[in-house]
Every structure is written in C-alpha cells, then in structure tokens.
C-alpha positions as CSV (number, residue, x, y, z in Angstrom):
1,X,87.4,-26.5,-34.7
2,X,87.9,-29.2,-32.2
3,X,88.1,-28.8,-28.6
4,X,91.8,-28.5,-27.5
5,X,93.3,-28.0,-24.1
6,X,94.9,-24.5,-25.8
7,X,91.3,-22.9,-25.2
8,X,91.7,-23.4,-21.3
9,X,91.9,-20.0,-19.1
10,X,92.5,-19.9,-15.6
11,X,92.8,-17.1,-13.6
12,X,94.1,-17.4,-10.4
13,X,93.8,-15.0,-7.6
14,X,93.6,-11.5,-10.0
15,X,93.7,-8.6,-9.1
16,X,93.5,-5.1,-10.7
17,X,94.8,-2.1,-8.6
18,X,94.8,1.6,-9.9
19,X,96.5,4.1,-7.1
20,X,94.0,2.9,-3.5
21,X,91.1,2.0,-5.7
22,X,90.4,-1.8,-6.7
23,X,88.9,-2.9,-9.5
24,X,89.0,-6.7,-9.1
25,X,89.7,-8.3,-5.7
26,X,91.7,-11.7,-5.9
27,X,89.0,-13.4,-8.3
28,X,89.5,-16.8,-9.6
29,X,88.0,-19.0,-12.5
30,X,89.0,-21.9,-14.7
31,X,87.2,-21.6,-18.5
32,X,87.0,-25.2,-20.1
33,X,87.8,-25.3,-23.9
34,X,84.8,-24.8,-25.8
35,X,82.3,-23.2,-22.8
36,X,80.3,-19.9,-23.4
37,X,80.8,-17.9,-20.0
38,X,79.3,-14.6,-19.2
39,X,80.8,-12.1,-17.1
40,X,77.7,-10.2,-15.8
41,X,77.2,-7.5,-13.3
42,X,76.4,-3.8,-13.0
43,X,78.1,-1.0,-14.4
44,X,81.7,-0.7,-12.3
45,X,81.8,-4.3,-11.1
46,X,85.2,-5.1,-12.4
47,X,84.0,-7.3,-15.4
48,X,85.2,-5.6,-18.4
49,X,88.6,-4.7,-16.4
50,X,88.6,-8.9,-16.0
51,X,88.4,-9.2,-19.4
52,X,91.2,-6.6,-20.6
53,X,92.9,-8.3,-18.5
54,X,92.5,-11.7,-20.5
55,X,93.3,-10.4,-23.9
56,X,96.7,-8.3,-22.2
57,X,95.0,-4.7,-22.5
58,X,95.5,-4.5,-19.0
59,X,98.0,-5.5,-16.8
60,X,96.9,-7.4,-13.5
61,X,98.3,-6.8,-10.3
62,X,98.5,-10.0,-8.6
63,X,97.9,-13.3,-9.9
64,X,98.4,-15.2,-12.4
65,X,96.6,-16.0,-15.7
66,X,96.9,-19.2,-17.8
67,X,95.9,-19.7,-21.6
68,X,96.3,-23.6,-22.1
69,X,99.2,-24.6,-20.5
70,X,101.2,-20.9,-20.5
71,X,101.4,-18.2,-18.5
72,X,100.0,-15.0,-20.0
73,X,100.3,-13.1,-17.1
74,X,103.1,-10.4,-18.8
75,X,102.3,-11.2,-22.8
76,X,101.5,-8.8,-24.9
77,X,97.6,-9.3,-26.4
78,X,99.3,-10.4,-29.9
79,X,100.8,-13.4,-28.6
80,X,97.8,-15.1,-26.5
81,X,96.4,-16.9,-29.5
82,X,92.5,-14.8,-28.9
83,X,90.4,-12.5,-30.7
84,X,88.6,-10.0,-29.4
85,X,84.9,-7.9,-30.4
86,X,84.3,-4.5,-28.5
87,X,80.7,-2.9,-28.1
88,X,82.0,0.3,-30.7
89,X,82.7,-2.3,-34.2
90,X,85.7,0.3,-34.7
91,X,85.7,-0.7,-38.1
92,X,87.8,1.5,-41.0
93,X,85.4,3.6,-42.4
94,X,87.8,3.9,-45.7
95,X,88.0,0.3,-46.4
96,X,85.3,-1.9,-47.8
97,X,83.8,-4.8,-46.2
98,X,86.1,-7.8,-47.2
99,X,89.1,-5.6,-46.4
100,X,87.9,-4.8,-43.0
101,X,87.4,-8.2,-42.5
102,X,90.7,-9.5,-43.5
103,X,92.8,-6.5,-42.1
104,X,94.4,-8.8,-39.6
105,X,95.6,-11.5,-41.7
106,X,97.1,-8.7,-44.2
107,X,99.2,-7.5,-41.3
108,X,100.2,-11.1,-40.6
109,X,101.1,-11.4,-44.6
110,X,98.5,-14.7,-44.5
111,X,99.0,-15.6,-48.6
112,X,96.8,-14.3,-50.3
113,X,95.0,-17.2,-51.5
114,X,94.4,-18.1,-48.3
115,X,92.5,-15.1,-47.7
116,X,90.2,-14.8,-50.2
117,X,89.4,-18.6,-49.3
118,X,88.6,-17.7,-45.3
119,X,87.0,-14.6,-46.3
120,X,84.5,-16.8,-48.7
121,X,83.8,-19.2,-46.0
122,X,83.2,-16.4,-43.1
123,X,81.4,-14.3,-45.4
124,X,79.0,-17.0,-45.9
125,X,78.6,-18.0,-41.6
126,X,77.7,-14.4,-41.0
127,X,75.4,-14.0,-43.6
128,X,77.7,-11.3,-45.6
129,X,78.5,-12.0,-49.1
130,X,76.4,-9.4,-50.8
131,X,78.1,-6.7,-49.1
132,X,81.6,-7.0,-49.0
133,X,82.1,-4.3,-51.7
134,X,80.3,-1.9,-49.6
135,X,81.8,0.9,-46.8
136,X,80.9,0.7,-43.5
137,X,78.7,3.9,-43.3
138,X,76.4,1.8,-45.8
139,X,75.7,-0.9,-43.9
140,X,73.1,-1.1,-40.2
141,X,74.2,-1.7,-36.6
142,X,73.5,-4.8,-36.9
143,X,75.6,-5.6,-40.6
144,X,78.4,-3.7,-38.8
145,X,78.5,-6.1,-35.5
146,X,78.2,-9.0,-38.4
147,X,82.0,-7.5,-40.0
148,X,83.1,-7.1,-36.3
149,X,82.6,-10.8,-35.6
150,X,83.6,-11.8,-39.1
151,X,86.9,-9.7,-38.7
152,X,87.1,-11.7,-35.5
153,X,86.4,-15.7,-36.3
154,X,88.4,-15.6,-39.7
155,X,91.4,-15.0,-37.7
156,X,90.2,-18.6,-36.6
157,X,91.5,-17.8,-33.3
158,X,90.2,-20.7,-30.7
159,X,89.1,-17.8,-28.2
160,X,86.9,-15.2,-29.0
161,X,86.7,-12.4,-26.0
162,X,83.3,-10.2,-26.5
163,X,82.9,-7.0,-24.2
164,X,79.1,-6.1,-24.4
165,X,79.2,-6.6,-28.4
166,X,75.0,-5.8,-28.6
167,X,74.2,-2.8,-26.4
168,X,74.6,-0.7,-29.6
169,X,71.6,-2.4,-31.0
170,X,68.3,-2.0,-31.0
171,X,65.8,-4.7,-28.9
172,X,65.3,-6.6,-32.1
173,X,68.4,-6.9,-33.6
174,X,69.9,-8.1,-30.3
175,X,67.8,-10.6,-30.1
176,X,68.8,-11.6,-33.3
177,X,72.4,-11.4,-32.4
178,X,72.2,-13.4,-29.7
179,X,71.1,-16.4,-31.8
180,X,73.6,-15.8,-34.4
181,X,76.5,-15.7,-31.8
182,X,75.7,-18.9,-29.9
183,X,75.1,-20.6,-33.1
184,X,78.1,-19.6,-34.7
185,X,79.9,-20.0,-31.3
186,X,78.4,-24.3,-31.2
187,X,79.6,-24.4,-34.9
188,X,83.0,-23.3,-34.8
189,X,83.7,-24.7,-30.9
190,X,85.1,-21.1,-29.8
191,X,85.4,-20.2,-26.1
192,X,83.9,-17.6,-25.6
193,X,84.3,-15.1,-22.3
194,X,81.4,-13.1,-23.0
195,X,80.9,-9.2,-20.9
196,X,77.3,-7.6,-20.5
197,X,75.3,-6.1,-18.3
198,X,72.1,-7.7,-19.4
199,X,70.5,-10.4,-17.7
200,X,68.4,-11.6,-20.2
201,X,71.6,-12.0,-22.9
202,X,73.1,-13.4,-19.8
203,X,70.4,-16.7,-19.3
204,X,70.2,-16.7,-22.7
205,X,73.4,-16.7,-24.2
206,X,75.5,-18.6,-21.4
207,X,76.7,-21.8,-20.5
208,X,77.5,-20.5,-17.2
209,X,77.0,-17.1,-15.2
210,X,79.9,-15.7,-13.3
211,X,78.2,-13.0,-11.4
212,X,80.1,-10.1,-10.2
213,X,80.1,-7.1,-7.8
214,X,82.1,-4.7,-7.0
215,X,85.5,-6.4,-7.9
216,X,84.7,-10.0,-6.5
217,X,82.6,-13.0,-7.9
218,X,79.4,-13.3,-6.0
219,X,78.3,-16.6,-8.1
220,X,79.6,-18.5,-10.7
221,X,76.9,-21.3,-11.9
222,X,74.6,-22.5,-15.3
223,X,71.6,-19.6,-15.9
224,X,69.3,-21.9,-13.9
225,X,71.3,-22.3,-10.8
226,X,71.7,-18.2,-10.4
227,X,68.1,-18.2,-11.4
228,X,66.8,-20.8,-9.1
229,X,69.0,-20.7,-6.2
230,X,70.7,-17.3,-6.0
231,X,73.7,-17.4,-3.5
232,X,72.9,-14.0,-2.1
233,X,70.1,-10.9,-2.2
234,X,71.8,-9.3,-4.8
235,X,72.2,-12.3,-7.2
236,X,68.2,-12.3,-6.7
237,X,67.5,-9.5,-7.5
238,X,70.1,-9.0,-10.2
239,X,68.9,-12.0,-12.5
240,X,65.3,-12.5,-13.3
241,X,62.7,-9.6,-14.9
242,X,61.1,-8.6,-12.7
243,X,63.4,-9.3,-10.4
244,X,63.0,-11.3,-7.1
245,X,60.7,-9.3,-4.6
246,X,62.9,-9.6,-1.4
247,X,60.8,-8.3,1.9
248,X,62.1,-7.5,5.4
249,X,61.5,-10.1,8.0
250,X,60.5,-9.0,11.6
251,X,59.9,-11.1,14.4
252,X,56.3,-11.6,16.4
253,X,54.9,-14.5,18.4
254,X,58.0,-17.0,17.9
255,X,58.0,-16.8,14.0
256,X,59.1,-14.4,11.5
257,X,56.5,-12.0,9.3
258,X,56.7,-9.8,6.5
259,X,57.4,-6.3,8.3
260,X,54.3,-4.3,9.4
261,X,52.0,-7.8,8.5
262,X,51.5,-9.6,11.4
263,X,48.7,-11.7,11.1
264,X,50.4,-14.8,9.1
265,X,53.7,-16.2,10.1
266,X,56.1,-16.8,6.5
267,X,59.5,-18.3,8.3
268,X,60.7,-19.6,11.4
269,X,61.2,-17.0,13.8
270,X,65.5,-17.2,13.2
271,X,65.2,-15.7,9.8
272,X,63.9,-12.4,11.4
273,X,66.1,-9.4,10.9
274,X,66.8,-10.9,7.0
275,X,64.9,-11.1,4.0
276,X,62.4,-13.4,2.0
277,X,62.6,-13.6,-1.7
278,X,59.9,-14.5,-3.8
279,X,59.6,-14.5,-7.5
280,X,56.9,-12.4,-9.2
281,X,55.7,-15.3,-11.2
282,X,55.7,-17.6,-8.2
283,X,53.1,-16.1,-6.5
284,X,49.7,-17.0,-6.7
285,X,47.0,-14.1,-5.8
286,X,43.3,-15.1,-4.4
287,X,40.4,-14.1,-2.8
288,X,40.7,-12.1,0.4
289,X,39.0,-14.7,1.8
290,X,41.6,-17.9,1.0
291,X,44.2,-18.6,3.3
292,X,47.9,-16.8,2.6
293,X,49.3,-13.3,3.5
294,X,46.8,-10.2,3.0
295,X,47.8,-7.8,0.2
296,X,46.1,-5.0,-1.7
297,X,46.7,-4.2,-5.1
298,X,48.4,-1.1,-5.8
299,X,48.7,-1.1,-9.1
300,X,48.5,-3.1,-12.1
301,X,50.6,-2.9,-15.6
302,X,48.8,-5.3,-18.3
303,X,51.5,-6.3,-20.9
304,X,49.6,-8.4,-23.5
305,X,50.5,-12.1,-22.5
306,X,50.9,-11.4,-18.7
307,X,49.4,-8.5,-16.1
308,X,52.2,-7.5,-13.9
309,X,50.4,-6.6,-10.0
310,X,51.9,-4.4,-7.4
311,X,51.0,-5.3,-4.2
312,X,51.5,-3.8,-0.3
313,X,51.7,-6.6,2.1
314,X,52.6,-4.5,5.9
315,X,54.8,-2.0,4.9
316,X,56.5,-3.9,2.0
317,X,55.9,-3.5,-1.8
318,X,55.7,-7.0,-3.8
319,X,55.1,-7.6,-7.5
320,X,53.2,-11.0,-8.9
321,X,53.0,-11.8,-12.6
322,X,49.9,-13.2,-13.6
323,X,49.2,-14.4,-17.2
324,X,46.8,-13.1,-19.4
325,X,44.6,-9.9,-18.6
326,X,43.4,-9.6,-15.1
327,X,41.6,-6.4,-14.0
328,X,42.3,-5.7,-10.8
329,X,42.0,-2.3,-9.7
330,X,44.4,-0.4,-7.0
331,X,42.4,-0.9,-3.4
332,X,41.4,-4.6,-4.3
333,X,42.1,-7.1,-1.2
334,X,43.3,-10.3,-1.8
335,X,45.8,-13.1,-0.4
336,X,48.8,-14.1,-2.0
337,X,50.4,-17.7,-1.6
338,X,53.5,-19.3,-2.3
339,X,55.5,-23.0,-2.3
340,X,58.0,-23.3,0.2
341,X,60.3,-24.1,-2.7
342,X,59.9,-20.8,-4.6
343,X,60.9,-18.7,-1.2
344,X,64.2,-18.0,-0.4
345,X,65.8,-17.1,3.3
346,X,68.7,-14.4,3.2
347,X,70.6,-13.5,6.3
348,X,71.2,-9.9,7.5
349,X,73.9,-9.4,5.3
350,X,72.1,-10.6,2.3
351,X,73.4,-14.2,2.1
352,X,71.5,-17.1,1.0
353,X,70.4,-19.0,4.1
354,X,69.4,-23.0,3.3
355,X,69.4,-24.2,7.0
356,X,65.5,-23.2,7.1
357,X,62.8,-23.6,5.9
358,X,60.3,-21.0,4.7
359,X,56.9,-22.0,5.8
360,X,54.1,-22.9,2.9
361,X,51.1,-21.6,1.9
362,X,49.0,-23.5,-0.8
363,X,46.0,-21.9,-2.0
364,X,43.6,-23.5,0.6
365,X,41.5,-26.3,-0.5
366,X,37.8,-25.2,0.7
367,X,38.2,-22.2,-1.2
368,X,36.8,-22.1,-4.7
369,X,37.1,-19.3,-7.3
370,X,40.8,-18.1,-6.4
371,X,41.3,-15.0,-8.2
372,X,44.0,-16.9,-10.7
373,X,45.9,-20.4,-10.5
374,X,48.6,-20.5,-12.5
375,X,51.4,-22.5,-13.4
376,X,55.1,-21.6,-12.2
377,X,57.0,-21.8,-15.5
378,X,60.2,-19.4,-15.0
379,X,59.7,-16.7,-17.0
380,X,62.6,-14.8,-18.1
C-alpha cells in the first residue's frame, strides 16, 4: 500500500459536548499518511471519545474533521474509507474463522474470487491459516485479536482506527501483539490512530504520542520527546515506569531546596513554590559522605536486573533505580546526585519551566567507593 494523501486526518478545533459535561475541549491534530499515532491518557481523558469521533460513531460538536481532502465531519462511519478494531474482538461466535474474517466484504458482495484470494494472503500476515475452519470459542485471546485485525486489514482500508485492541491480553501476549501490529502496520503502510492507556504500548508502539487530559492535548511529540522533555508534571509523571519522582521546592538562603532538606541548594531560588522532576534511573546514590542531597533508604524492591530504592529526602519520597542487586536496608544514609540535564523545573501550576537551570551535582571527585555508578540509559 503506498502512502497516499487519502490517509491524511485533521482535526480541527473538536469538540465533544454531552448536556454541560465536555468530553473533548477544541483539540486539534493533523495525522500524515502512513504515521502510527497513539492517543494516550488516563481513563476519562477524552481519547476514545476522539476516536469515535474519527470513524463517525460519534458526532462532534464543533469542528471540523478531514479524511484526505473531504470533510467527514457529518459522514456516516461506512463512507470514510477506515477500519476499525475495538478492545472486545466482537467476533460471531456462529461463524468460522474465514467467515468472520471476510464478513465485511460479503456485505459489500466483493466476488467471490476475490475473497478467497485476500482471505489467503491475510490469513498468511497474521499467522492464521491453520485455523480458519475453527469457531471462535476454540481459539485464545490472542488468536481472536489476530481474526479482529485480519477482519480489519483485508478490507484493505488505508486507515486502521485501534481503541485499546490489547488490554484483554495477558502481559505476554501483548507484548507479542505489539510486534505483530507495528510490523504488519510498516508492511502494509496503514495509518494507524492508535487508543490506550498504557505507557509502555505507548513508547513502544508509536511514532508519535498525543498525550491527553481531561478533554485537551497536553503534548503531542515522538516517545522520546514526552520521555525526555515532558511539557508539564503530569506528562512526567504519566510516561516512564517508574514514573518521574517530582518533589516540592521551597525557598531558603536565596536558592530553592527540596521541602523540609535544607542543607543543599537543587535550583535557583525562582523555581521555589514548583517542582523538580527527576527520573528514578537518573539518579546516582553514594556514600553519606559524597557530596549531593542526604537521603535514607526507606525501602528497597529487588526485581532481578535492577533494585528499585525508596528514599526520604526532607519531607519528600523519591525512588532511584539501580541495576543489579544492591542490599540496602531501610535506615541506610546515603547522598543522591544528579546531571543538570536529567532535572526538570515545573512551575506552580505544573508547567515545564526551561528558563532555569537546575543546579548539578556530580558524584564528587575525592570520594572513592560510591555506593553504585551507573549509566543513564532510559529505561522504559
């Protein structure tokens, strides 16, 4: 399938009402043919409503929404040229494999010929062929999600709208899904607009993040822009596992310190009253006698290739992810330190704040035997 400008969708200023509650808020995006874009947020955001919205399941408001070069806005979902895969497969428990499949191209009296032909070839991308004779109530969670996107992509629609197609699955089999989707999504060129809840499927799976809460888009960038410079508190702590540790700043002395820890200064004294954020694998822990902010351990989760550490720095909790096994029991002292490019400033009102600069710590020099050094490789 080659990129066309029919796979373009642009939403412009939509917004869903019901009675005085709004669902989506005047959001606006422009999909290039052939992109894989998550809509991702919490539970009630407005991202599923966005995308119902898309396929003409729901009706928007205001605005206007474009599929190439028409205006969808009032169609009806059968005329917008898209497929679509729900989380529930809602497959026809009567009907075999192949005819589930090829349901849709029955209705639209597609030759017959023709069928068996695309039912061959899709059979064959989704890894299917030796279950077509079989009902649905034989196959697993993940075989039926396999008929749902086959039933989908033989319809050989250029757009393909998914709304949280894996959270029926199991850990494994959702990772497995994941591959198979992106693949198959490269192969055939589909855009994709692509609904979940899961940050992981989100950095994943996307070519680009469109973050949203509560009805409006918050940030709309690739997995490692959201990841490495999140526009606002929540973005931080909404992408990453574990997330972000964000900490109140206070003021003392002309500079600003991690509430209730007063003995080392971590910004300049205008980013008091907001919040630093610092990623759990960015920090480095050492001995209580290094230079950095003073911490004691308050726990400590070992998880096989890392050892996750909760720490109490004043009166706020942080979490550092250390690799490998490090025993560390609760009441051990210790300093943590930090880049200045790994913090991030957020204002009052939990916006990202690039104006200043967050003051380093390195582990100091003179000090041998820090309790770990460890490289900053994102972990997901």
């Amino acid at each position: 399938m080659t990129h066309n400008n029919h796979q373009r969708i642009r939403l412009e200023a939509v917004t869903k009402r019901w009675d005085d509650i709004t669902a989506v808020d005047a959001i606006s995006f422009d999909v290039t043919p052939g992109q894989f874009v998550i809509l991702l947020g919490p539970s009630g955001c407005g991202k599923s409503t966005t995308l119902r919205m898309i396929a003409g399941l729901e009706q928007a408001t205001e605005g206007r929404i474009a599929i190439g070069e028409r205006d969808v806005t009032f169609l009806p979902p059968g005329d917008r040229g898209l497929s679509m895969v729900f989380q529930s497969y809602a497959l026809f428990p009567h009907l075999s494999v192949a005819d589930n499949i090829v349901f849709g191209l029955r209705s639209r009296k597609v030759p017959k010929a023709e069928r068996r032909e695309r039912l061959a070839r899709v059979a064959e991308l989704v890894d299917l062929e030796a279950y077509l004779e079989r009902k649905p109530a034989q196959l697993s969670g993940g075989q039926r999600q396999r008929v749902a996107l086959a039933r989908s992509i033989i319809s050989e629609h250029p757009i393909c709208l998914m709304d949280e197609p894996l959270s029926n699955l199991d850990a494994r089999l959702r990772g497995e899904m994941r591959r198979e989707i992106t693949s198959l999504q490269a192969r055939l060129g589909m855009t994709v607009i692509y609904v979940t809840h899961d940050q992981v499927e989100a950095m994943s799976m996307g070519d680009r993040v469109i973050l949203m809460q509560n009805g409006r888009i918050v940030q709309d960038g690739s997995p490692a822009e959201l990841y490495n410079r999140p526009a606002s508190a929540f973005a931080a702590s909404f992408i990453g596992s574990p997330a972000m540790n964000l900490v109140q700043l206070a003021a003392h002395d002309g500079a600003a310190v991690i509430d209730a820890e007063r003995e080392v200064a971590v910004a300049p004294a205008a980013a008091a009253g907001g919040q630093l954020g610092i990623r759990p694998e960015d920090i480095e822990v050492l001995s209580s006698d290094a230079s950095g902010v003073p911490a004691e351990v308050i726990d400590e989760e070992y998880l096989g290739a890392d050892t996750i550490l909760q720490l109490s720095v004043g009166s706020q909790r942080l979490r550092a992810r250390l690799p490998g096994k490090r025993p560390m029991p609760p009441g051990t002292r210790c300093r943590l330190a930090w880049v200045p490019s790994a913090a991030h400033l957020f204002d009052a009102d939990g916006l990202r704040r690039d104006d200043l600069t967050p003051v380093a710590f390195a582990a100091n020099p003179g000090t041998t035997d820090p309790i770990t050094t460890h490289s900053r490789a994102s972990h997901l």
